[in-house]
Backbone as JSON Lines, residues from 0, in Angstrom:
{"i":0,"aa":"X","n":[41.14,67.88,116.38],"ca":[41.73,68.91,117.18],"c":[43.25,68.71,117.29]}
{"i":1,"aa":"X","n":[43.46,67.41,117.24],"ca":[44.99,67.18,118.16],"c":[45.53,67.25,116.21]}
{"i":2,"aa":"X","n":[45.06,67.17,114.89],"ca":[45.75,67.41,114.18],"c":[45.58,68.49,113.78]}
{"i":3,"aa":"X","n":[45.12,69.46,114.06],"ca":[44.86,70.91,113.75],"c":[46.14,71.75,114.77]}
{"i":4,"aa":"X","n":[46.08,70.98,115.86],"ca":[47.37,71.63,116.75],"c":[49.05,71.3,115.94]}
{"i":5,"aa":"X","n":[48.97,70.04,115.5],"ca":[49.95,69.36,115.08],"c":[50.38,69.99,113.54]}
{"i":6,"aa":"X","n":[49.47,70.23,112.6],"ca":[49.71,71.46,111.84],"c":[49.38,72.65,112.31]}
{"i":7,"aa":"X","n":[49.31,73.11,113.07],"ca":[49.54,74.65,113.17],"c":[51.21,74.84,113.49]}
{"i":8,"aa":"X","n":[51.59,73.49,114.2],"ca":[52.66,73.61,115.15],"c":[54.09,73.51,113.58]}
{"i":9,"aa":"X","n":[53.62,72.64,113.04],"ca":[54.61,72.17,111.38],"c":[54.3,73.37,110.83]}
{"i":10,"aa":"X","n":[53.4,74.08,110.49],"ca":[53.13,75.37,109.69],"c":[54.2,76.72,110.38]}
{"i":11,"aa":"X","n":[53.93,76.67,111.87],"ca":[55.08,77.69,112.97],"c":[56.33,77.7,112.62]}
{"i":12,"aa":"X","n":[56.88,75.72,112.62],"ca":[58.07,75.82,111.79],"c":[58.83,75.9,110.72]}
{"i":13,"aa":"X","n":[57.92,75.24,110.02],"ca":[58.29,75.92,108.65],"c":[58.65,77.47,108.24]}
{"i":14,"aa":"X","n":[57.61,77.56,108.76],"ca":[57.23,79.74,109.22],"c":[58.88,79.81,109.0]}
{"i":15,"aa":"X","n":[59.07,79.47,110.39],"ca":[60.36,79.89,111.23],"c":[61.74,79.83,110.14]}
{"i":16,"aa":"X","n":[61.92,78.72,110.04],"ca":[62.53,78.44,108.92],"c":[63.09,78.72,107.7]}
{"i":17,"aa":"X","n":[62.03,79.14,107.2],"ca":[61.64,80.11,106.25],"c":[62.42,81.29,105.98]}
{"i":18,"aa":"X","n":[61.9,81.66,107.16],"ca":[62.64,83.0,107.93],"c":[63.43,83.31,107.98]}
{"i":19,"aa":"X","n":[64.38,82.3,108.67],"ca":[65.78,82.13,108.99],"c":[66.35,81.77,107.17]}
{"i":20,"aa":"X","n":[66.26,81.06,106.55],"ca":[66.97,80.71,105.08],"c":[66.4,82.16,104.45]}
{"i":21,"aa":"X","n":[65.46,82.5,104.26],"ca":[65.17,83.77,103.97],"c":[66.29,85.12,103.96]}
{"i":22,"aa":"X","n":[66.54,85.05,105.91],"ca":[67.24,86.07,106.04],"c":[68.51,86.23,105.74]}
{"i":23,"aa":"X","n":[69.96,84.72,105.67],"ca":[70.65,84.86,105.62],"c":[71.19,84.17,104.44]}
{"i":24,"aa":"X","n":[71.22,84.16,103.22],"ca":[71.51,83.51,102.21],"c":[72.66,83.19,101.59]}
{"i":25,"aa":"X","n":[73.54,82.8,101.37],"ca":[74.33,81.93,100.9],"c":[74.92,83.54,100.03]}
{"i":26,"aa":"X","n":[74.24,84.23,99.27],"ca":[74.72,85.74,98.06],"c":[74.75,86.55,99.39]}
{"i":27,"aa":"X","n":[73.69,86.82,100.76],"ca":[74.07,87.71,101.33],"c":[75.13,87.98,102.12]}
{"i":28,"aa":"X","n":[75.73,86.53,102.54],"ca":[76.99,86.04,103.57],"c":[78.34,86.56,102.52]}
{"i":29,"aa":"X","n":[78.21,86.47,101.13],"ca":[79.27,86.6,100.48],"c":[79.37,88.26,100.32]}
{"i":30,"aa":"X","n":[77.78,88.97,99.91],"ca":[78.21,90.17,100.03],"c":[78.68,91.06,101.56]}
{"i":31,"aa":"X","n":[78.46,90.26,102.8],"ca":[78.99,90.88,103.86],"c":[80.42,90.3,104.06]}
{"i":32,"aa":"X","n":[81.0,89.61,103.29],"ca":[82.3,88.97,103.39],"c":[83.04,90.05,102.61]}
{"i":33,"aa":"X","n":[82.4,90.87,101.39],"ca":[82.59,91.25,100.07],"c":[83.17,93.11,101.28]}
{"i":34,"aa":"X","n":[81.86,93.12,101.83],"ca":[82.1,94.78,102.7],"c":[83.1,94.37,103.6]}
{"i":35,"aa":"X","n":[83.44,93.27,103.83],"ca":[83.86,93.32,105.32],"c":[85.64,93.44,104.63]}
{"i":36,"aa":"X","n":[85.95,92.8,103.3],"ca":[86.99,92.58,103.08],"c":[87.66,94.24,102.68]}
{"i":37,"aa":"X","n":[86.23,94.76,101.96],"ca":[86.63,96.15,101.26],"c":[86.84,97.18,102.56]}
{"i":38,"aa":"X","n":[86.52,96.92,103.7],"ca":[86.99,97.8,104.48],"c":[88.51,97.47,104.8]}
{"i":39,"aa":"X","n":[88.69,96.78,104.92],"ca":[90.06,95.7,104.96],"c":[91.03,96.67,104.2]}
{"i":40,"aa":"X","n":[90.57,96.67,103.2],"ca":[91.67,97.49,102.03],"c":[91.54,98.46,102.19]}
{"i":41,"aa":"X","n":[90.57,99.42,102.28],"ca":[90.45,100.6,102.84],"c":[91.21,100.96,103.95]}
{"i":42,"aa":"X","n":[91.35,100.51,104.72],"ca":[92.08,100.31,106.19],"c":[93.69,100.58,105.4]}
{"i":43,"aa":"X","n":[93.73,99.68,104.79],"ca":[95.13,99.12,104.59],"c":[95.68,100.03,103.91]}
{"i":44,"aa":"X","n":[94.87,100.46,102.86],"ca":[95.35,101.67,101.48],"c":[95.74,102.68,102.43]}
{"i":45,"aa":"X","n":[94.89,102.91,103.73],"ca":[94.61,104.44,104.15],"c":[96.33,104.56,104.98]}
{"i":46,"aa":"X","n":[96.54,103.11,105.44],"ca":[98.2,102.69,106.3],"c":[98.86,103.1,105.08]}
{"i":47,"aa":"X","n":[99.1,102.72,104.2],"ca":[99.7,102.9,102.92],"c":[100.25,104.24,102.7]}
{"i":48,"aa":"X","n":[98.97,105.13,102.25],"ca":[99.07,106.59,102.25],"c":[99.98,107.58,103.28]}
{"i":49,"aa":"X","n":[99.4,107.05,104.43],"ca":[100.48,107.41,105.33],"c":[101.64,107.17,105.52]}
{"i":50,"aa":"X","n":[101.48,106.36,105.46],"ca":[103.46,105.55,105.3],"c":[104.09,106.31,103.99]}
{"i":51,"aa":"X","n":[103.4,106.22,102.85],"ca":[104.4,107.22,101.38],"c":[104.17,108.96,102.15]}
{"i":52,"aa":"X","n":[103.06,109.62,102.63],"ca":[103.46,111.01,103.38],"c":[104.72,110.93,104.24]}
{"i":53,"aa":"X","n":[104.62,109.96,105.28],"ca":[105.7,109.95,106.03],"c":[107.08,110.16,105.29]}
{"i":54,"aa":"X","n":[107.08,108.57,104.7],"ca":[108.45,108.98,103.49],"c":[108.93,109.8,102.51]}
{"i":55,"aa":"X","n":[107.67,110.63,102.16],"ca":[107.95,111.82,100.85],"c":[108.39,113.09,101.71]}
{"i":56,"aa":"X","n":[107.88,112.84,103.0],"ca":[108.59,114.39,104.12],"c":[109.65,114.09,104.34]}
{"i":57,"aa":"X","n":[110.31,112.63,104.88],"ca":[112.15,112.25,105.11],"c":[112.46,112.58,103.8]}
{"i":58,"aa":"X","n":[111.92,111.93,103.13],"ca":[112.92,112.55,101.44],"c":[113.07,113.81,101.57]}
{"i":59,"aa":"X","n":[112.15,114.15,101.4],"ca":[112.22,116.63,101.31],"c":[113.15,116.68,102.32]}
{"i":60,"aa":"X","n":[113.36,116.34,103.34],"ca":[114.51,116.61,104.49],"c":[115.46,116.29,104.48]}
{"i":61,"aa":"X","n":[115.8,114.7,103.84],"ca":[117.23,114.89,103.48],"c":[117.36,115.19,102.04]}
{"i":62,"aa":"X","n":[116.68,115.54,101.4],"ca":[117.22,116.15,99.88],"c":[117.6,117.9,100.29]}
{"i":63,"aa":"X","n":[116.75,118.21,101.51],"ca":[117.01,120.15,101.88],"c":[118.52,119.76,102.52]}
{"i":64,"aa":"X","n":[118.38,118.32,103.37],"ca":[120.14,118.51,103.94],"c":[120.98,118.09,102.97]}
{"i":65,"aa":"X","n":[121.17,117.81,102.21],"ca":[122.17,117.76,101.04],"c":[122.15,118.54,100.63]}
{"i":66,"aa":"X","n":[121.53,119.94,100.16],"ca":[121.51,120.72,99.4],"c":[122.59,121.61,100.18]}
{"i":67,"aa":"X","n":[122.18,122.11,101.79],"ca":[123.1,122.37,102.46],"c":[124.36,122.49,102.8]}
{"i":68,"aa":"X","n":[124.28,121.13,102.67],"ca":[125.55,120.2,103.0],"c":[126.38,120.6,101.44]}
{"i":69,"aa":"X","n":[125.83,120.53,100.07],"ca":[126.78,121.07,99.23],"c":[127.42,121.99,99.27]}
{"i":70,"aa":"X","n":[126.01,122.93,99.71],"ca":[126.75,124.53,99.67],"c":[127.76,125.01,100.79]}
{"i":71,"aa":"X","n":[127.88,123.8,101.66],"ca":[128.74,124.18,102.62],"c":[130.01,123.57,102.56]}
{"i":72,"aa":"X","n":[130.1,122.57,101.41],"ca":[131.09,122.03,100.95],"c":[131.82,122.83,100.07]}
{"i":73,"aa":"X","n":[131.05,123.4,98.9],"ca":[131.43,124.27,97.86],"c":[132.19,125.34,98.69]}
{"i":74,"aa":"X","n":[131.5,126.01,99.6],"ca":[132.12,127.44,100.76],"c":[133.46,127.09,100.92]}
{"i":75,"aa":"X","n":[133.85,126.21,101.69],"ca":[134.86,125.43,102.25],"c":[135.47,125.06,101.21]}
{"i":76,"aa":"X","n":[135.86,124.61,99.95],"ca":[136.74,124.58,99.03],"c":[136.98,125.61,98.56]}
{"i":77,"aa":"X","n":[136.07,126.39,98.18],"ca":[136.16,128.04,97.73],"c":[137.39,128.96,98.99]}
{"i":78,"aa":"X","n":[137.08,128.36,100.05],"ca":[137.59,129.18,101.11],"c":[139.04,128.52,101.23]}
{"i":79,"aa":"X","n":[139.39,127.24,101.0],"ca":[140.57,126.42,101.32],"c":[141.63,127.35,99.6]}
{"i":80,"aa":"X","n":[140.48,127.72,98.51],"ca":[141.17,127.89,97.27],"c":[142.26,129.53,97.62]}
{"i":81,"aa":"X","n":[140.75,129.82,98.13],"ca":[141.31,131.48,98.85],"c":[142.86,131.31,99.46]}
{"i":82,"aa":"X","n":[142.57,130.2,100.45],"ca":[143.67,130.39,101.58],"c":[145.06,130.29,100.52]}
{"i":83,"aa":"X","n":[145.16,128.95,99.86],"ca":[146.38,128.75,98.94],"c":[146.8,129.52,98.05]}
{"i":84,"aa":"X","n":[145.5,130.41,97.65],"ca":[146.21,131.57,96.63],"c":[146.97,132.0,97.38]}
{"i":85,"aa":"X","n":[146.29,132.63,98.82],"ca":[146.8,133.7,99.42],"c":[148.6,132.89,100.37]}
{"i":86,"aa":"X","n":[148.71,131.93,100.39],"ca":[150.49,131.36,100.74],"c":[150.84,131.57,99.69]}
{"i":87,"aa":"X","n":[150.31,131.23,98.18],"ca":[151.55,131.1,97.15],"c":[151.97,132.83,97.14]}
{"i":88,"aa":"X","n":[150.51,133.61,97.09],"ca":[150.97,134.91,97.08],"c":[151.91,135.52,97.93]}
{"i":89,"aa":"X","n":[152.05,135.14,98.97],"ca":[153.33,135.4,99.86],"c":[154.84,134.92,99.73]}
{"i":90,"aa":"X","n":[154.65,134.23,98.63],"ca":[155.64,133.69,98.33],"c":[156.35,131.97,99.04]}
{"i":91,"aa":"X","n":[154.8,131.68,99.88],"ca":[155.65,130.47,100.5],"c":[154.4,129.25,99.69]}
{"i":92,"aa":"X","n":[154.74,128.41,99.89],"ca":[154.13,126.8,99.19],"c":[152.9,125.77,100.49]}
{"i":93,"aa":"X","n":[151.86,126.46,100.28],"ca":[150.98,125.7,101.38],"c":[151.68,124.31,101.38]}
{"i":94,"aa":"X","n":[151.07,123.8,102.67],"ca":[151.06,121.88,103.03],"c":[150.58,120.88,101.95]}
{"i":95,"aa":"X","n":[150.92,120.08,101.83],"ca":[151.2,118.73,100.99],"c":[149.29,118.12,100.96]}
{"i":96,"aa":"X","n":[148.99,118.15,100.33],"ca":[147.79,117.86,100.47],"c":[147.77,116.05,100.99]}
{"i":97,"aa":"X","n":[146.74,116.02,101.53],"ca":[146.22,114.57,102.67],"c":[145.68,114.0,101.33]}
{"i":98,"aa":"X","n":[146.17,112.62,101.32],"ca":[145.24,111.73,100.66],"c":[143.63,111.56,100.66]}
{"i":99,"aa":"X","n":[143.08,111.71,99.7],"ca":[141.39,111.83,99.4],"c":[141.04,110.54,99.09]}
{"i":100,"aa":"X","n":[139.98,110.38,100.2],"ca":[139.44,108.75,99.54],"c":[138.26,108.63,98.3]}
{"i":101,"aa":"X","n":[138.38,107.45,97.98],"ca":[137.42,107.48,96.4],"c":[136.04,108.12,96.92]}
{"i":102,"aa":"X","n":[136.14,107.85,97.92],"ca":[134.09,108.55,98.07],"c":[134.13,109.64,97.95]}
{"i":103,"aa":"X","n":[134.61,110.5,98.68],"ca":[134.87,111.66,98.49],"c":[135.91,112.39,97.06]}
{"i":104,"aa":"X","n":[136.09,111.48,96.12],"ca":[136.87,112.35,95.18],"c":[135.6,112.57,93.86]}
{"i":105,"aa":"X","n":[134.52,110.98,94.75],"ca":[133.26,111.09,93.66],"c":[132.77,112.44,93.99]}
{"i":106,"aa":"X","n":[132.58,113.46,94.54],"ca":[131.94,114.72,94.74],"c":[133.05,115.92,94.89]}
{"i":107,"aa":"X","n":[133.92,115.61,95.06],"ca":[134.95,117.22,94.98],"c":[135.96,117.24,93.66]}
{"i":108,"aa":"X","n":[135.97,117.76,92.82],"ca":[136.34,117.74,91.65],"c":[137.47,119.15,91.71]}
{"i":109,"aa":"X","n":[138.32,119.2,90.84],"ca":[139.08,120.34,90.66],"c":[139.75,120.56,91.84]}
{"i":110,"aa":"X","n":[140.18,119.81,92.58],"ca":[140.93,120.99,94.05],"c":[142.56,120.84,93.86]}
{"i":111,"aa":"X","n":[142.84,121.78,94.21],"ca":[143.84,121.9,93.79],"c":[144.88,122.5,95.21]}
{"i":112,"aa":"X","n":[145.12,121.86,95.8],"ca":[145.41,122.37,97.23],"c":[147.3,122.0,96.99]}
């Protein structure tokens, strides 16, 4: 009797045991390491994506304000060209033109003030 209890009781644990190495295996720990990491990147790609939308809309916004900004530069030389025709045409000699710094001589070409 008392060894019939004594294996039933070694047979329970083993059972148990069993069970437990059964359920969590050494390939299954790696493939929940495997999901756990791929959400990881998922996560991360999805930060990613957003961050290049964010930056491809500042680009479109300042590439629309430069575009602006040319044509309002171009106006304004066009309009400064107007004005000097219109002194020489009167017969008098507009103002001495202001020294232009190199940054600005990289983008205004031809003036003739």
């Amino acid at each position: 009797m008392i060894s019939s209890v004594v294996v039933s009781v070694l047979t329970a644990l083993c059972g148990l045991w069993a069970a437990r190495s059964a359920r969590r295996t050494p390939r299954q720990e790696k493939r929940d390491d495997f999901t756990a990491i791929t959400d990881q990147q998922g996560k991360a790609i999805e930060r990613l994506e957003h961050r290049i939308q964010v930056r491809e809309a500042e680009a479109e916004r300042q590439r629309e304000r430069i575009s602006e900004q040319d044509e309002a530069i171009g106006w304004l030389l066009n309009r400064v060209r107007g004005l000097v025709g219109y002194i020489r045409g009167t017969g008098l000699e507009p103002p001495a033109q202001d020294p232009m710094s190199e940054r600005a001589r990289k983008y205004i070409h031809h003036i003739d003030g």
